[in-house]
C-alpha positions as CSV (number, residue, x, y, z in Angstrom):
1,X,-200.6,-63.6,141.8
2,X,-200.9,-59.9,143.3
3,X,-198.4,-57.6,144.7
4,X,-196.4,-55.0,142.9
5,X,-192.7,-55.4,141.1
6,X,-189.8,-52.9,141.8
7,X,-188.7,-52.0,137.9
8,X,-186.2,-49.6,138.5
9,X,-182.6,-49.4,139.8
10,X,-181.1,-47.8,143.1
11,X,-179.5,-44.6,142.4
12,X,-176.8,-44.1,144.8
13,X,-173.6,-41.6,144.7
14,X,-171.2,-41.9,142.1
15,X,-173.5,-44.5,140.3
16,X,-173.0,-44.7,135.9
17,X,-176.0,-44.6,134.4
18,X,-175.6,-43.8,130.7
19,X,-172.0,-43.9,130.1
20,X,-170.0,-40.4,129.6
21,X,-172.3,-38.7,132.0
22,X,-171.6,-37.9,135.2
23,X,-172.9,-40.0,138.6
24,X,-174.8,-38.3,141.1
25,X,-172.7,-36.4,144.1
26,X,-174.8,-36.7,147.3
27,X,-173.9,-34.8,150.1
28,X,-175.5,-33.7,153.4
29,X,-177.1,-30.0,153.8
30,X,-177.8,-30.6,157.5
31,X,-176.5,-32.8,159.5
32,X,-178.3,-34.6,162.2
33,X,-175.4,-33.4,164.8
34,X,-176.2,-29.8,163.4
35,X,-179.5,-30.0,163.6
36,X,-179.5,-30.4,167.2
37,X,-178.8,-26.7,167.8
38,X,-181.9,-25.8,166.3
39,X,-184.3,-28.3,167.5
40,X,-185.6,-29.5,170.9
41,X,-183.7,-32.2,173.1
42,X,-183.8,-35.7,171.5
43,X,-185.5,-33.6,168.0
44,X,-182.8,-34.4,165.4
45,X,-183.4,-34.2,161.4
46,X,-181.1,-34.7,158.2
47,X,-181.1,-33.0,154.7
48,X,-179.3,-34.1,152.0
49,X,-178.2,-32.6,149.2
50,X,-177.6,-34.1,145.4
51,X,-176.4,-32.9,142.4
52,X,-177.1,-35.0,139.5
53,X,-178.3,-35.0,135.4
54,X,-181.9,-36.3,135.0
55,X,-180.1,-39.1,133.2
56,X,-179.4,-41.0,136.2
57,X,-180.6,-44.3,137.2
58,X,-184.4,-45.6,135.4
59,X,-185.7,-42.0,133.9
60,X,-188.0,-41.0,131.8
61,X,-187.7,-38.9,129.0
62,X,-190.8,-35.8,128.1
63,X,-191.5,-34.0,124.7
64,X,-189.2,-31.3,125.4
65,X,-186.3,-33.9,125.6
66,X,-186.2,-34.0,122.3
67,X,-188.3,-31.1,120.6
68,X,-188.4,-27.6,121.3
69,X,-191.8,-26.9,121.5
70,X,-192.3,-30.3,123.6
71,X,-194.3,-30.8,127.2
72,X,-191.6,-30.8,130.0
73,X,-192.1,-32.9,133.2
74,X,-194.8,-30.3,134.5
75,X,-196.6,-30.6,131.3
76,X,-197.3,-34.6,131.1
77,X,-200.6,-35.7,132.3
78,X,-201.3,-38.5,134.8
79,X,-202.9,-40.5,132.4
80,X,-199.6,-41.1,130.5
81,X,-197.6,-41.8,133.7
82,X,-199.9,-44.0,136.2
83,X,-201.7,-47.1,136.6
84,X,-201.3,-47.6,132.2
85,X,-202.2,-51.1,131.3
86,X,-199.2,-53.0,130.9
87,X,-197.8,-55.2,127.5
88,X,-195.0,-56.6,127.7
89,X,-192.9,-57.1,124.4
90,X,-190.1,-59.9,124.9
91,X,-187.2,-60.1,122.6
92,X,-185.0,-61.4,125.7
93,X,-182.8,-64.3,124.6
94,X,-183.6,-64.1,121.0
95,X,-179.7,-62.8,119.9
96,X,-181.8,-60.0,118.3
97,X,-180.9,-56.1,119.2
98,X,-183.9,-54.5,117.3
99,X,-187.2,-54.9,119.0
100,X,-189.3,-54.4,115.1
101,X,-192.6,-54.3,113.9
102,X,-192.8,-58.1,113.4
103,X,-192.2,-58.3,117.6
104,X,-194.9,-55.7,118.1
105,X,-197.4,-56.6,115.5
106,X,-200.7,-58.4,116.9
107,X,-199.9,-56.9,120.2
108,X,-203.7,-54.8,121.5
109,X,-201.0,-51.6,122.6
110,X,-203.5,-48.4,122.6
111,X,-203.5,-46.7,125.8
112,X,-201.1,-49.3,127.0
113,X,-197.5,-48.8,128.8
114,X,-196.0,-50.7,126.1
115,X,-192.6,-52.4,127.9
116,X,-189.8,-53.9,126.0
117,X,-188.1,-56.8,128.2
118,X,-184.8,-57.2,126.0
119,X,-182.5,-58.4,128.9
120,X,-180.2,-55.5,128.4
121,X,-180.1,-55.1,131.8
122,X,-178.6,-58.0,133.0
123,X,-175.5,-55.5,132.0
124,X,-176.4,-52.3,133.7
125,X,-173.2,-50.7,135.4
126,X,-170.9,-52.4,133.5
127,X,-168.8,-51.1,130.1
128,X,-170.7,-54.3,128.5
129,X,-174.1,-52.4,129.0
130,X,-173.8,-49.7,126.2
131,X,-171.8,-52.2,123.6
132,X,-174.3,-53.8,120.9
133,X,-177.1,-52.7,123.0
134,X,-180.8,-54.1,122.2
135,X,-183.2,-50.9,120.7
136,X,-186.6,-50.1,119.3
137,X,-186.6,-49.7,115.4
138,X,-187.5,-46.9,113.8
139,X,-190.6,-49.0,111.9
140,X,-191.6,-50.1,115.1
141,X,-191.6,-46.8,116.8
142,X,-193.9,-45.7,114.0
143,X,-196.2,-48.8,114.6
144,X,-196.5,-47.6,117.9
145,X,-197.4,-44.1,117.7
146,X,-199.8,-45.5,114.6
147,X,-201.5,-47.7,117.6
148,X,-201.8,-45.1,120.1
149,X,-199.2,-46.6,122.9
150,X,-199.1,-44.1,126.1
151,X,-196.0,-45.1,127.2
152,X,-192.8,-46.8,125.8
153,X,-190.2,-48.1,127.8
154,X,-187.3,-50.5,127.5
155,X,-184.6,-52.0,130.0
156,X,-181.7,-50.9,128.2
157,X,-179.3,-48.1,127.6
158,X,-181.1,-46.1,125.0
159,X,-184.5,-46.8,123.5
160,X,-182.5,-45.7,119.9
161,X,-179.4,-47.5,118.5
162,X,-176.7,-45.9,119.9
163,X,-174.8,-45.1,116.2
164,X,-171.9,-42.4,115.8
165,X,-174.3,-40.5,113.6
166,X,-176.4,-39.5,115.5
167,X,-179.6,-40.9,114.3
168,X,-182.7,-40.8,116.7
169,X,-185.5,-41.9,115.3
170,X,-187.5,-43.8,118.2
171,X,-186.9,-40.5,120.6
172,X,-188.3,-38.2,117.4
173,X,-191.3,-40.4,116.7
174,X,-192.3,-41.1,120.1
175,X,-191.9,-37.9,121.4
176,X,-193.4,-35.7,118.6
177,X,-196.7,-37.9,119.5
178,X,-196.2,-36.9,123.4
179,X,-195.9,-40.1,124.1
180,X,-192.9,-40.5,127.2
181,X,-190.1,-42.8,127.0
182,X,-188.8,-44.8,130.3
183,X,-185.3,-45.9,130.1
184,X,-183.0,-48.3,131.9
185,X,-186.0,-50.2,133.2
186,X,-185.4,-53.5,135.2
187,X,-187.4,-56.7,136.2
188,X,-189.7,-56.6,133.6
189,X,-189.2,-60.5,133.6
190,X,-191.5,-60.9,136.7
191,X,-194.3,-59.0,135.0
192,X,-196.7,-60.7,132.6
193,X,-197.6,-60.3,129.0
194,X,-200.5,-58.4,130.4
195,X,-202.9,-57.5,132.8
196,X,-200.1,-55.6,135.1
197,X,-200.7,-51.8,135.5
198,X,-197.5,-49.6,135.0
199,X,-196.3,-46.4,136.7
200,X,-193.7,-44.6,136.3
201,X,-194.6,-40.7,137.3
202,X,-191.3,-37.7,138.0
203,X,-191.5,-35.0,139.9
204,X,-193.5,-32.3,138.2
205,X,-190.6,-30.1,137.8
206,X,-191.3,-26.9,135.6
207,X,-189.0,-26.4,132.2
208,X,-186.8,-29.6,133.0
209,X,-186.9,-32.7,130.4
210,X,-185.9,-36.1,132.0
211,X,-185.5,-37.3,135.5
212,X,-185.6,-40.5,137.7
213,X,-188.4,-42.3,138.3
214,X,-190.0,-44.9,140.6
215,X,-191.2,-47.3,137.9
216,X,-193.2,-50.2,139.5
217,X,-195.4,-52.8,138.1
218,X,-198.7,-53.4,140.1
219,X,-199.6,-57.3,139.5
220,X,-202.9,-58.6,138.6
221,X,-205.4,-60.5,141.5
């Protein structure tokens, strides 16, 4: 097989990404009837406008997300954002929430965009999408900052259990180790175990900690 695999969701106005924060407002900035006034006959161009919280649709998160003295979007290299070799962890099916150590354990991960296919997503946009919502351990978050992962990302509401206290301890881990998170993923059914090459790369927008991203899967020959 070869060809590449869409692994994010359309954003589109007024869309609920993480529940409690606010969809994105699109509206235009110049309109293609305006812009007729400013261009040659038969010239016509459109600019929109969009106000929005990097939280919207499949994002990912930098250092600074979490931790003061963290790399914003600016800061993160290539090399943790583009064409990463793919492994794909499933738990999808299994009744389990926790993606844990014994999921990730005998998995090659270093250097790797290591993607958790949990099936949360077959819930995205509904209320049922952030109730008893799958998640990455806190053990196994440490196994993979102990392997050396480059990327972690998971197809569900948060890569941490969402729990009135507060606790975030895949988001600390992770991102104390620079290593990005990509939430809300999609798809990751169509993408093998391995031999895929991820991407997932946001604008490289100075001081700013999350923001959408056009995560993709390019499949193997």
């Amino acid at each position: 097989m070869s060809g590449f695999v869409e692994l994010s969701h359309v954003i589109s106005a007024g869309m609920v990404t993480y529940p409690g924060l606010p969809g994105p407002e699109v509206t235009p900035h110049l309109t293609r009837e305006a812009s007729r006034e400013l261009y040659a006959p038969g010239t016509e161009f459109a600019i929109d406008a969009v106000r929005m919280v990097g939280n919207t649709g499949t994002y990912l998160d930098s250092p600074l997300h979490r931790h003061a003295d963290g790399a914003d979007l600016a800061g993160l290299p290539l090399e943790k954002l583009a064409d990463l070799p793919a492994v794909v962890i499933r738990t999808a099916g299994s009744g389990r929430r926790a993606v844990g150590v014994g999921d990730l354990a005998g998995h090659d991960v270093a250097g790797c965009a290591v993607l958790l296919h949990t099936g949360g997503d077959a819930d995205f946009g509904t209320p049922a999408y952030a109730v008893d919502a799958p998640f990455l351990s806190g053990d196994g978050a440490r196994w993979l900052v102990d392997q050396g992962a480059a990327l972690v990302g998971i197809d569900a509401v948060n890569i941490d259990e969402m729990v009135k206290r507060g606790e975030r301890p895949a988001h600390t881990l992770l991102l104390a180790a620079g290593i990005p998170i990509v939430e809300h993923l999609t798809g990751l059914g169509a993408v093998p175990d391995t031999g895929a090459r991820f991407t997932a790369a946001p604008p490289r927008f100075a001081g700013f900690t999350t923001f959408p991203v056009r995560a993709y899967a390019q499949l193997p020959d």
